[in-house]
Structures are given as structure tokens and as C-alpha cells.
N, C-alpha and C positions, 0 to 999 in steps of 0.2 A: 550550444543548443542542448547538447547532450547533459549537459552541467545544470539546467533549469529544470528539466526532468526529473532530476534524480533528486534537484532540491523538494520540487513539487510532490514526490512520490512520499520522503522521507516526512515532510511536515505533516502529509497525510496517516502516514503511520504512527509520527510520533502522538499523534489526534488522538489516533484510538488506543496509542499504549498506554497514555495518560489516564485513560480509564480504569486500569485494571493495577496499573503501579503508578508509585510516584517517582516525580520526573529526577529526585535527588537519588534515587535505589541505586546501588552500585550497578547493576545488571538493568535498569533502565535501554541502555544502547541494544543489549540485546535482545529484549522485546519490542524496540522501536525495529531492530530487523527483520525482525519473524514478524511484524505485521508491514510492514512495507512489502516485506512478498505477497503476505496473504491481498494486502490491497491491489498490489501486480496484478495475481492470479484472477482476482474478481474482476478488475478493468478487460484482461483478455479474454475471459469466458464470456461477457456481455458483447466485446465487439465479436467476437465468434457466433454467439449465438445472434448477433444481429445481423450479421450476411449470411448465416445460415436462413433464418425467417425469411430474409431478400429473396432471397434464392426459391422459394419454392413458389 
């Protein structure tokens, strides 16, 4: 379960690294990390601010 996640998460980010480098760059892998977090971070700030708005 946890294993589809991380897939789901990484394809996501390799999406957006693909933007800015190409997927052959030696350091590809570590911009496909720094945006899988950033993608993280944006998924948890939305469900956060979604039971936040619930809430009031």
C-alpha cells in the first residue's frame, strides 16, 4: 500500500521535474526528489486547509 504511494507520489514529481530538466541530467533523481516533496507538501496543505474551511 505503502509502496503505490510513494510510486504515485514519485511519478508525480518526476511530471514536474521533467519541466525544468531533462530526464537524462545526471541530477535528474534529485530534482525528481525536491519536487515529490514539494508535491507532498501542496497535497497536505490542501487537505489541511480543507478540514480547516469544514470546520468553520
Amino acid at each position: 500500500m505503502i509502496n503505490l504511494a510513494v510510486r504515485i507520489l514519485l511519478a508525480l514529481g518526476g511530471s514536474v521535474a521533467a519541466l525544468f530538466v531533462a530526464r537524462d541530467s545526471p541530477n535528474f533523481g534529485v530534482v525528481q526528489g525536491m519536487m515529490t516533496i514539494i508535491v507532498l507538501v501542496c497535497l497536505v496543505l490542501i487537505l489541511v486547509l480543507w478540514r480547516w474551511k469544514k470546520d468553520e
